[in-house]
N, C-alpha and C positions, 0 to 999 in steps of 0.2 A: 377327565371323562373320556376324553379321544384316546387316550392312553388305552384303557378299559377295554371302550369297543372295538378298537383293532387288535388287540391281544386274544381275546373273545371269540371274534367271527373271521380272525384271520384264516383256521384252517378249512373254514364253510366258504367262504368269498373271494375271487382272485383283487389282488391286492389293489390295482388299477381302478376295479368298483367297491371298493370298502372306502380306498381314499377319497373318492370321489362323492359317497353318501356323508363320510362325518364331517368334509371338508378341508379336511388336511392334505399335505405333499410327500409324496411319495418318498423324494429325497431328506426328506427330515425324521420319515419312518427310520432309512437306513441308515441315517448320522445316531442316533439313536439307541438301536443294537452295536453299534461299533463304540458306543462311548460311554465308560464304566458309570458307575453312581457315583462313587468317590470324588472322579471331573467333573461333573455336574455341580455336586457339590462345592468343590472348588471355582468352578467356575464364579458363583454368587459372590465370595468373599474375593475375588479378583473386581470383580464388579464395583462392589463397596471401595476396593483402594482405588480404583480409577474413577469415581465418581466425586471421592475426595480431592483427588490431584486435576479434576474438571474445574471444580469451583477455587481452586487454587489458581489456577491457569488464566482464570476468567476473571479473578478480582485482580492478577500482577497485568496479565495483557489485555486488557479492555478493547474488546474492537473485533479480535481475531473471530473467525470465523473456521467452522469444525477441521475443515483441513489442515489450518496451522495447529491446531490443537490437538491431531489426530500425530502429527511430524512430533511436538512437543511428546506428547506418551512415549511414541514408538523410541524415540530416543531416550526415555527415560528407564527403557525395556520391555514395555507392555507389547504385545502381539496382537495387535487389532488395527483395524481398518477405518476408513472416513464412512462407511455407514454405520456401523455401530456407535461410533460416535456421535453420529448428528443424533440416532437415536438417544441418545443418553443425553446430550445436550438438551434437546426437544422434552424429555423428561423431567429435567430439570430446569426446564426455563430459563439458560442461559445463553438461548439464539435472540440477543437483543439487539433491537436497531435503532438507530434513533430518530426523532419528531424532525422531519421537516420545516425549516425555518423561512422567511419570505424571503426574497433573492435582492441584493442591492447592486447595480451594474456598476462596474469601476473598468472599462474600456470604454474610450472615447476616442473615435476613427473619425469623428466628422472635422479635421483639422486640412490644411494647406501644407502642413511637413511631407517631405519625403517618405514613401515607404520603398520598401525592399520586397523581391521576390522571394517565394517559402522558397528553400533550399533543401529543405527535408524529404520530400515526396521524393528526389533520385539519391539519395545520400544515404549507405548504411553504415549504422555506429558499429565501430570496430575495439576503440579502447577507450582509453579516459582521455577527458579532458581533446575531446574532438569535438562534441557538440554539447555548451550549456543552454538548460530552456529556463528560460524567465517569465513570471507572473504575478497578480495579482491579487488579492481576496479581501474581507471585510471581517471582521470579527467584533463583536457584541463585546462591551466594557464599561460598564458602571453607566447608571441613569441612561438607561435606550442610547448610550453615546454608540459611536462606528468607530472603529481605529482599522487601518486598512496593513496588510501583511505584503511584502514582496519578497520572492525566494530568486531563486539561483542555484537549479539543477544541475549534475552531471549528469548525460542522457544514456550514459553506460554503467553506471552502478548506482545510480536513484540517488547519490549521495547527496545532500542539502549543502551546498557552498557558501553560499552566503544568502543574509535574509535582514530586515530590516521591518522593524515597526513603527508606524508614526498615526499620529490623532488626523493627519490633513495627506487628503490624495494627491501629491504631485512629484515635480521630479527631482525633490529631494531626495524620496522615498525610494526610487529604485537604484538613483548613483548608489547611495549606501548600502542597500544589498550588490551589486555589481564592485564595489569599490571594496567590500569586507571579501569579497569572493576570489579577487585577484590578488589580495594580499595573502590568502591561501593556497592558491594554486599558481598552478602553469598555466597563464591567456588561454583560454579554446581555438581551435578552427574556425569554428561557425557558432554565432549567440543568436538564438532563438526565441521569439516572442510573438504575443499580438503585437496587432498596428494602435495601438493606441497612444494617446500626447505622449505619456510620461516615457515612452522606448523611443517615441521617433524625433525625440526634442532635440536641438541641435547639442544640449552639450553630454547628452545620454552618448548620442552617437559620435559625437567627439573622443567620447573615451574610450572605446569599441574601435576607434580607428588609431589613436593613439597606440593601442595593444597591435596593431595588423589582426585586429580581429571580424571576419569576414558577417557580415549580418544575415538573416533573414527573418521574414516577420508570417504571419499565417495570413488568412483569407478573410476578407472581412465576415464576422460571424460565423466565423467555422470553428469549433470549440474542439474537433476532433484534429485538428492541427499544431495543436500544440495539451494532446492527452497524457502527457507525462506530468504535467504541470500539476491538471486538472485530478488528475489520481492521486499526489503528493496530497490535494485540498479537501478530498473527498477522506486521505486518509486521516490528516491533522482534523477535522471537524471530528470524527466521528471519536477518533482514543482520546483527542485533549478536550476539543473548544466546547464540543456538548456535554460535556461532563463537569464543566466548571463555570462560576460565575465573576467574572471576574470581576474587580471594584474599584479599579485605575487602570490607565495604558500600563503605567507601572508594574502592577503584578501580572497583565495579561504580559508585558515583554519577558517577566522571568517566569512563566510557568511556562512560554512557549519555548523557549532560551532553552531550559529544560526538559523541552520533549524533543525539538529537534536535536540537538546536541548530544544525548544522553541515550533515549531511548530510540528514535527513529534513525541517527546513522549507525548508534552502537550495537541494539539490540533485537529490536522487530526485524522479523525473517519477510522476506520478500520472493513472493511465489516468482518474478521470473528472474532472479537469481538466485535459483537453485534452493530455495527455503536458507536462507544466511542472509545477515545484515550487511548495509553498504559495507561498513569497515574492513568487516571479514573477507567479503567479498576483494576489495581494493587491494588488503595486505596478499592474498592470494593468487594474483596477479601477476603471470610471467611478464619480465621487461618488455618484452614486445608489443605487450598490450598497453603500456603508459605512452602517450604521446611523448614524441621529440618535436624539435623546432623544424625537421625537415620534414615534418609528417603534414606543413602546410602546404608545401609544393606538388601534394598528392591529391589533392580537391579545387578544381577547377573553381576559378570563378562566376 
């Protein structure tokens, strides 16, 4: 119908007041006359294959949101942008989030152990294995049970080091992520955590000093102190843990074994490196950028 009446009263009306009576933009008049019927056309059936390879995108990477989805296309060839995509997303009802769950706290600061000053607020991460961050979380496992997760970040390529799962919160639980972590890597600089028992227990940090590995821990209750953690939990809840029920520790440790291992250091793109996965990210890596042993003598204590 817009079509019509500017075709119509275009040669009666200056273009500025015709657009403005049927409600249209000016600029879409002119994209318009410059763009044959055949594109048009084409256009549609470009549509249809990309709305196919949406819901493709969306059932392999659960979670992603239109930007990665928009990097996915473009690399796949298609010529289109992050709005058109959310449009199409939005169309198709594939901008899902997930149900909010009630929160269970797993830091306890109110102890007599030692802490340590954050070391991070003057500290920038330059390459790998300078600063790993360590944390916490709770996951839901058969009959309302809790089984609690601890990781072991690399705070330069997001990559998951080590990680451990167990039914019972204590410092079991994070030696074996810390102890699975160093038997893969080279010691860190600096290992980063909350202040809570299971990091500041004497033989947590016995093992941290055994390595010459220099500590620090965050602010009591300050969650944005230790935000790499907390992004790694927000991401694993959202692609694995809400999407699955799990029916023992047992299957919840191999479906998570499987995400972190598989899909979160192999294959989910990570906006701030660069849209590519830890791995790629790592192998990509001039020498300069892997820590040596004399890269400790560079960070004060």
């Amino acid at each position: 119908m817009t079509d019509r009446l500017l075709s119509e009263y275009r040669s009666r009306l200056r273009l500025k007041h015709l657009t403005l009576l049927c409600g249209a933009v000016r600029g879409s008049y002119y994209r318009r006359l410059k763009r044959p019927a055949d594109m048009a056309r084409g256009r549609t059936r470009d549509y249809r294959s990309i709305i196919a390879w949406l819901h493709r995108i969306c059932a392999h990477e659960t979670g992603y949101g239109y930007r990665r989805v928009t990097l996915h296309l473009q690399r796949l060839g298609y010529n289109i942008n992050h709005k058109c995509v959310l449009r199409l997303m939005r169309q198709e009802k594939l901008l899902w989030r997930p149900r909010p769950r009630f929160k269970t706290a797993t830091t306890d600061s109110r102890h007599a152990l030692k802490v340590y000053p954050n070391m991070l607020k003057s500290l920038v991460v330059r390459m790998l294995n300078q600063v790993w961050v360590s944390d916490i979380t709770y996951i839901h496992c058969g009959h309302d049970r809790l089984c609690y997760l601890a990781v072991v970040l690399d705070a330069y390529s997001r990559r998951c080091v080590g990680w451990a799962l167990r039914g019972y919160l204590d410092t079991r639980l994070t030696l074996e992520a810390i102890q699975r972590a160093l038997r893969s890597r080279v010691p860190p600089v600096v290992h980063h955590s909350d202040r809570g028992r299971q990091y500041a227990s004497e033989e947590y940090i016995e093992v941290l000093k055994a390595h010459r590995v220099r500590i620090s821990m965050s602010r009591a209750g300050s969650p944005y102190d230790n935000a790499l953690a907390e992004s790694f939990f927000k991401t694993l809840k959202t692609e694995e843990v809400s999407l699955q029920q799990y029916a023992s520790i047992k299957e919840a440790r191999q479906s998570i074994s499987n995400y972190i291992e598989n899909r979160y250091n192999r294959h989910r793109l990570h906006s701030s490196l660069g849209y590519v996965d830890p791995a790629t990210y790592e192998t990509a890596l001039p020498q300069h950028r892997i820590r040596t042993l004399s890269l400790r003598q560079t960070v004060s204590p």
